[in-house]
PAZA-782698 format. One record per residue: residue number from 1; residue in one letter; chain; x, y, z of N, C-alpha, C in turn. Coordinates in steps of 0.05 Angstrom, whole numbers. Layout:
BEGIN
NUM; A; A; X; Y; Z; X; Y; Z; X; Y; Z
...
//
This chain:
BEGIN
1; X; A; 1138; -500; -756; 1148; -509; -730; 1141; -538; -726
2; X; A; 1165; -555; -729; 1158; -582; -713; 1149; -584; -690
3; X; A; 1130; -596; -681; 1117; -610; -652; 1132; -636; -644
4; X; A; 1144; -631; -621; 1152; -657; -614; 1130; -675; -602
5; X; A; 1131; -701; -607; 1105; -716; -603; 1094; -718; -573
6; X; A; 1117; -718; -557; 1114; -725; -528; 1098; -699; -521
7; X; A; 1105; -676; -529; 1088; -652; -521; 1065; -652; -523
8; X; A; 1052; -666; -539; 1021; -674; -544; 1011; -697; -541
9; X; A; 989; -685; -542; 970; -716; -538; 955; -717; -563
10; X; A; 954; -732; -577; 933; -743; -604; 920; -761; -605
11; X; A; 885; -750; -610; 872; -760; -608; 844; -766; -639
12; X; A; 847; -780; -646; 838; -780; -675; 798; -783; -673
13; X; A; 790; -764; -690; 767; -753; -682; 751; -761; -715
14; X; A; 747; -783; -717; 732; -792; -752; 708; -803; -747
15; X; A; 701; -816; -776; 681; -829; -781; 679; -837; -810
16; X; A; 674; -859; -821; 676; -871; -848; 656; -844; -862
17; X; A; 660; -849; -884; 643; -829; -900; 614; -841; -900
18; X; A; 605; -867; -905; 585; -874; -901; 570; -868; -878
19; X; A; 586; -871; -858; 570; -867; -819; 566; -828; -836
20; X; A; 580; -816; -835; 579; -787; -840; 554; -780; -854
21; X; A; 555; -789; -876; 533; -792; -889; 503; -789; -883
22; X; A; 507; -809; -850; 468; -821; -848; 482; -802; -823
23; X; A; 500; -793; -805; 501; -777; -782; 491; -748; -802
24; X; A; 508; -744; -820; 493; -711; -824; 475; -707; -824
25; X; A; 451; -716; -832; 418; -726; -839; 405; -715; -810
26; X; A; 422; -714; -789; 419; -702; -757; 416; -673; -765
27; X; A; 439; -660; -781; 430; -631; -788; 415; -627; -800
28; X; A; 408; -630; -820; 383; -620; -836; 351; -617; -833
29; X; A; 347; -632; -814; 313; -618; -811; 322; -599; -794
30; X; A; 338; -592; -771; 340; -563; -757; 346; -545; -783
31; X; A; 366; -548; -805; 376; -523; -830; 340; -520; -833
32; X; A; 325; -540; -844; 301; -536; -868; 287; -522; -842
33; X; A; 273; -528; -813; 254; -517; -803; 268; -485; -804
34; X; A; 290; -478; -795; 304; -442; -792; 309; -433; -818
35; X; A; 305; -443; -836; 302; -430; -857; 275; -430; -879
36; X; A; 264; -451; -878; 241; -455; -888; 220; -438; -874
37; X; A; 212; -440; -847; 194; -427; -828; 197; -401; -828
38; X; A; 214; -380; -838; 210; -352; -831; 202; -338; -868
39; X; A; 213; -362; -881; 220; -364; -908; 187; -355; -913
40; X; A; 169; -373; -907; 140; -388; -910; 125; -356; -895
41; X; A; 133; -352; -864; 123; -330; -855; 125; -303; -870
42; X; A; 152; -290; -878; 150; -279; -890; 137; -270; -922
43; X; A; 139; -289; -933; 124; -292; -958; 112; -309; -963
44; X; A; 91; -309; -951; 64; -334; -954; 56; -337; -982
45; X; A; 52; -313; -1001; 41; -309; -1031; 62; -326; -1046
46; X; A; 81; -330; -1036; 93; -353; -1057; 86; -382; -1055
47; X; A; 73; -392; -1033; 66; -423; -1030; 35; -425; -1035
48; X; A; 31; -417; -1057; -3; -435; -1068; 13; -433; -1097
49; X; A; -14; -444; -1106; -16; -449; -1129; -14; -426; -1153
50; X; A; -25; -406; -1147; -25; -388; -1155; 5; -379; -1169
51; X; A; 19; -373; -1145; 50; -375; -1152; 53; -399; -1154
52; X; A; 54; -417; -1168; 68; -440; -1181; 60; -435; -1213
53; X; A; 32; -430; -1213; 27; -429; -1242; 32; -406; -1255
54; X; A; 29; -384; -1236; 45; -365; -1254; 72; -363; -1266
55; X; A; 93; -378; -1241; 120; -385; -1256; 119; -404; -1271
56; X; A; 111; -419; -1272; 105; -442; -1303; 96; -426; -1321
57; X; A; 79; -403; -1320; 73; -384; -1342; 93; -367; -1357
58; X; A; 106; -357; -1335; 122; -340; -1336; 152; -347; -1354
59; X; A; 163; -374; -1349; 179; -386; -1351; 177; -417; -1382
60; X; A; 152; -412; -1380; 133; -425; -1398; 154; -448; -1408
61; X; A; 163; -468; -1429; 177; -490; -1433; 202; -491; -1423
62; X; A; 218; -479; -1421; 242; -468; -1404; 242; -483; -1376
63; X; A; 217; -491; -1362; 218; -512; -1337; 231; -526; -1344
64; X; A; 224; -538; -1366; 235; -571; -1378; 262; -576; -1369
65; X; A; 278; -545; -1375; 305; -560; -1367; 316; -554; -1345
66; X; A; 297; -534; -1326; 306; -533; -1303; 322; -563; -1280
67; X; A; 314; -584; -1291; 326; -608; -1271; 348; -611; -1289
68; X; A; 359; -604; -1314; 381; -608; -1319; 404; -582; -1304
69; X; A; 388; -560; -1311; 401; -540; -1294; 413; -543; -1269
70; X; A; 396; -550; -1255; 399; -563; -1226; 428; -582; -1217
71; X; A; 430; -600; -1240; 445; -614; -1240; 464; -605; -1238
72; X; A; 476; -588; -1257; 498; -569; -1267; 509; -553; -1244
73; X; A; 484; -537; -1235; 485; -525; -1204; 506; -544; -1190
74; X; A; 489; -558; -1183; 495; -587; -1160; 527; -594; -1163
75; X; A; 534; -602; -1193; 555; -619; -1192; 581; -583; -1190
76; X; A; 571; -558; -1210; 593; -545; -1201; 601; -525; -1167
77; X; A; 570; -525; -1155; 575; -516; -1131; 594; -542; -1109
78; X; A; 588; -563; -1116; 607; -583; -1102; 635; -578; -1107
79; X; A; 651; -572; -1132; 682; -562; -1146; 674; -532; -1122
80; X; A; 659; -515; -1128; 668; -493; -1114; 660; -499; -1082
81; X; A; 654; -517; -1060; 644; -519; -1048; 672; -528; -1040
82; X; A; 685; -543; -1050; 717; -562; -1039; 738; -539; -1055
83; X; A; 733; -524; -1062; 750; -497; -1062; 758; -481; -1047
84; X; A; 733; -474; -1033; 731; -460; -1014; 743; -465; -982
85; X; A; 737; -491; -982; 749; -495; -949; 778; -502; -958
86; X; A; 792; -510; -986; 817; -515; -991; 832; -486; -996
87; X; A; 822; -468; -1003; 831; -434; -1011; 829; -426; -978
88; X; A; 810; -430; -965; 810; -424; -943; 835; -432; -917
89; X; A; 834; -456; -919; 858; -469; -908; 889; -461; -915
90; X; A; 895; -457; -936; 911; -454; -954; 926; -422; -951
91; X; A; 908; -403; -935; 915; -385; -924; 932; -386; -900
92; X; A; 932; -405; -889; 939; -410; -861; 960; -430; -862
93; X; A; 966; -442; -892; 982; -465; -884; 1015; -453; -896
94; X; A; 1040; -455; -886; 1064; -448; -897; 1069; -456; -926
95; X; A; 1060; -473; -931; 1064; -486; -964; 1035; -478; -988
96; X; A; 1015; -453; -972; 997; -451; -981; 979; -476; -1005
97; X; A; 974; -477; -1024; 956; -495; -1031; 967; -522; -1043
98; X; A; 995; -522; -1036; 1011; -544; -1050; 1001; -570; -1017
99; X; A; 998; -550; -999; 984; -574; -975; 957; -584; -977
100; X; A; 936; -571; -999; 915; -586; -1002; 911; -597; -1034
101; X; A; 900; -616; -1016; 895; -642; -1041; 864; -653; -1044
102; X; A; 851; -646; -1072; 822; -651; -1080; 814; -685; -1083
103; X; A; 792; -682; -1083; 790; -720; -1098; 764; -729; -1097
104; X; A; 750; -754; -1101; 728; -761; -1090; 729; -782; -1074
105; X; A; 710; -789; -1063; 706; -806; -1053; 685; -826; -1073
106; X; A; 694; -842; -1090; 666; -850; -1112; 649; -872; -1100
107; X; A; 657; -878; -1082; 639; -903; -1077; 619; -892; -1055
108; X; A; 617; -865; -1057; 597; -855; -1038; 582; -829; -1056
109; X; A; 603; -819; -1074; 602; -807; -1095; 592; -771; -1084
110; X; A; 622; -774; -1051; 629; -755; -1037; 655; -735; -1049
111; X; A; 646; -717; -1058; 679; -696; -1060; 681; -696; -1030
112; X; A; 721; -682; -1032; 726; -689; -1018; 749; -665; -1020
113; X; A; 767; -645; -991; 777; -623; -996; 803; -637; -972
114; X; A; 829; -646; -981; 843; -650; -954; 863; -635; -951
115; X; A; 869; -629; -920; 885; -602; -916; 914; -627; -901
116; X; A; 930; -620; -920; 957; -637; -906; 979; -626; -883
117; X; A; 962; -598; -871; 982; -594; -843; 968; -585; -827
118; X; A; 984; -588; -799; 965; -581; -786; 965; -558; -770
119; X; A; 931; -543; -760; 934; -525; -771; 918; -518; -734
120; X; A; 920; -489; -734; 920; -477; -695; 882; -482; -716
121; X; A; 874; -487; -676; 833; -494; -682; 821; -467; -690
122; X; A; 827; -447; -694; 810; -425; -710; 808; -430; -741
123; X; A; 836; -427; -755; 828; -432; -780; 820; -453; -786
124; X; A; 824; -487; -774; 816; -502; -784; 783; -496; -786
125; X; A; 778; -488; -762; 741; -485; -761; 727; -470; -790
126; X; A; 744; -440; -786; 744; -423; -808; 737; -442; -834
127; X; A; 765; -455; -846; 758; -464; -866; 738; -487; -870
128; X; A; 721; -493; -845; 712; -514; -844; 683; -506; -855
129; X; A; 676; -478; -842; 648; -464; -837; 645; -451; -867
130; X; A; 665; -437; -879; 668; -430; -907; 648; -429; -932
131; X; A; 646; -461; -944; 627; -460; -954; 603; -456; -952
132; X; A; 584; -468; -929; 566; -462; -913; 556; -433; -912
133; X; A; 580; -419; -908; 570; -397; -899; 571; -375; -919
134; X; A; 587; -385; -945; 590; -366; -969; 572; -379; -987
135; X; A; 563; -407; -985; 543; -420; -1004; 510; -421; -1000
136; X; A; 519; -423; -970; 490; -423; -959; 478; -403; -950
137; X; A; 491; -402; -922; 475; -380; -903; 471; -356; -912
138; X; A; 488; -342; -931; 487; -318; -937; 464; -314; -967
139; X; A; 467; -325; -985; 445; -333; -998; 424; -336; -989
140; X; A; 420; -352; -977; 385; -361; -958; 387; -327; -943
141; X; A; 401; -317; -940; 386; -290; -914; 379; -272; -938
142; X; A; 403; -272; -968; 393; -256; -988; 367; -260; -997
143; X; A; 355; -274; -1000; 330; -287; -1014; 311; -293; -1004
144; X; A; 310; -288; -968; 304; -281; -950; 295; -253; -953
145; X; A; 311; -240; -950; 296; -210; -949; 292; -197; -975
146; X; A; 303; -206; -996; 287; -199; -1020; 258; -207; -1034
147; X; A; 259; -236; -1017; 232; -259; -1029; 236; -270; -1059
148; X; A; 272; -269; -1058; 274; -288; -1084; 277; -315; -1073
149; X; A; 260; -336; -1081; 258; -355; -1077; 280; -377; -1086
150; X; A; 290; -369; -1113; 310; -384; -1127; 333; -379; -1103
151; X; A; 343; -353; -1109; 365; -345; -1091; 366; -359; -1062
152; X; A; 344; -369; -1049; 349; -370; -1032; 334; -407; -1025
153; X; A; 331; -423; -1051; 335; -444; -1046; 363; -459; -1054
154; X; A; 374; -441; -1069; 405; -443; -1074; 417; -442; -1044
155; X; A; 416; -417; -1031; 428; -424; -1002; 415; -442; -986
156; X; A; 391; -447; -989; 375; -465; -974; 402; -498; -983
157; X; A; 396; -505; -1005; 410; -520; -1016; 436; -535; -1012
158; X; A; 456; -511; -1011; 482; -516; -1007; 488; -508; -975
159; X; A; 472; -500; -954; 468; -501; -929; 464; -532; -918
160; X; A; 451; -545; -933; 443; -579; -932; 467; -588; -945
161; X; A; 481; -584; -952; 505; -592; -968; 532; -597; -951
162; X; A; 524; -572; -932; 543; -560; -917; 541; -578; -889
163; X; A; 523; -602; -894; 524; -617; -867; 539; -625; -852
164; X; A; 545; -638; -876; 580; -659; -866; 599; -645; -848
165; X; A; 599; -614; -863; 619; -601; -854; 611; -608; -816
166; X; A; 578; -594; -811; 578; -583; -790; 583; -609; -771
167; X; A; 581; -634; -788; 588; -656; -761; 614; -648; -761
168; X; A; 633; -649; -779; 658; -650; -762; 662; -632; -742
169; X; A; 652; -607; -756; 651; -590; -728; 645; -584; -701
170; X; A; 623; -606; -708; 618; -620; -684; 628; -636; -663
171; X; A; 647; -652; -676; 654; -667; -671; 679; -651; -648
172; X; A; 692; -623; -663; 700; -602; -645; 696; -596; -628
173; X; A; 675; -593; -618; 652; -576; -595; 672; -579; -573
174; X; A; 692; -598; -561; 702; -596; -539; 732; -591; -538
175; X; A; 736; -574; -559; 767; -569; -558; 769; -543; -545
176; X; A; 793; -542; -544; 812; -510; -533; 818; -500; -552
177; X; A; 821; -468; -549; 828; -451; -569; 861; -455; -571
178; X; A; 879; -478; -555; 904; -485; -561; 905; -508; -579
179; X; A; 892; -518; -576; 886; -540; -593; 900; -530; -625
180; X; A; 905; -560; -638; 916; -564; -665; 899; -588; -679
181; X; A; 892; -580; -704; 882; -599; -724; 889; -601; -746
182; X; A; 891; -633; -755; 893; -636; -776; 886; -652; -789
183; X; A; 878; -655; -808; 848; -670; -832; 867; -695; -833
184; X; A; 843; -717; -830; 849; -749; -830; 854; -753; -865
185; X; A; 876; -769; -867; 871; -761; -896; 858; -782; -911
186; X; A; 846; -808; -894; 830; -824; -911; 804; -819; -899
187; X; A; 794; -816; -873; 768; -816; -860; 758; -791; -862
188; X; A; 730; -786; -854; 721; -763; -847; 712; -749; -817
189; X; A; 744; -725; -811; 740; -718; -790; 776; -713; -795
190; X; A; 794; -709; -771; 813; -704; -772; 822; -708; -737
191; X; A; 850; -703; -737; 866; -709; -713; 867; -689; -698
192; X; A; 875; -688; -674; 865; -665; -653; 887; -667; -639
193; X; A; 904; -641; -636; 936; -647; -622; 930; -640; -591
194; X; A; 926; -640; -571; 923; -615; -547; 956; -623; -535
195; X; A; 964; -604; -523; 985; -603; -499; 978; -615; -474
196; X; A; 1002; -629; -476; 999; -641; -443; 1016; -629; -425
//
């Protein structure tokens, strides 16, 4: 459905990737205290020493390559991290995934997921919350109540990952459920249609 322009009002809702960058940094000590703090309460026997050296025992030269591991983690949860809000979106858009377009950002050495229509404010949110909540949150509550620690610095992890997202979503906080969005395709953040 075309929108005729006069029917709306547009109002463009960004921020350079760099500003995004040092604004996300706002989320993350609230993610680390709500997840770290119940993390710590519930299984105290994992933070001494005790448990450290036993998994160095346990795991014995095999640490060594854990920071390469990490890496690997890192760089392929980011591909599936801009999957997800693009598969997500891509549900909702008429041209399904031929409307989203991947890429980086290298001079910030930001991936990057853009959705080329625009889309009613539920799913955009939806696909916005996505990774976060399939990378992170749900992980961290698994590893959480099991007391796997890995499992659940992985969600811990990609929950901090998931920052960016939550500024833009933030940046939402005062829309209408009539509202229309659609992803800025050079900045970070996107355009906001409301009816007048």
């Amino acid at each position: 459905m075309k929108m005729q322009e006069e029917e709306y009002e547009k109002t463009e809702l960004t921020m350079s990737a760099a500003e995004a960058n040092v604004k996300a940094l706002v989320f993350m000590l609230p993610i680390l205290v709500l997840y770290v703090v119940p993390y710590a309460l519930l299984w105290p026997e994992q933070f001494n020493m005790g448990a450290v050296e036993a998994f160095i025992g346990e795991h014995g030269s095999k640490t060594l390559f854990y920071p390469f591991l990490m890496m690997l983690v890192f760089v392929l949860g980011a591909v599936v991290h801009e999957l997800l809000h693009g598969l997500t979106w891509a549900a909702f858009c008429k041209r399904g995934v031929k409307s989203i377009k991947y890429g980086v950002h290298w001079s910030y050495l930001t991936p990057y997921c853009h959705c080329q229509e625009m889309l009613p404010l539920r799913p955009y949110i939806l696909g916005g919350i996505m990774p976060g909540l399939m990378m992170g949150l749900l992980p961290a509550l698994a590893g959480l109540a099991l007391g796997n620690m890995l499992l659940f610095l992985f969600g811990l992890f990609f929950s901090i990952a998931a920052s960016g997202d939550l500024l833009v979503l933030w940046m939402l906080r005062h829309t209408k459920s009539t509202d229309r969005v659609q992803d800025h395709p050079e900045k970070i953040g996107c355009y906001l249609y409301r009816k007048v």
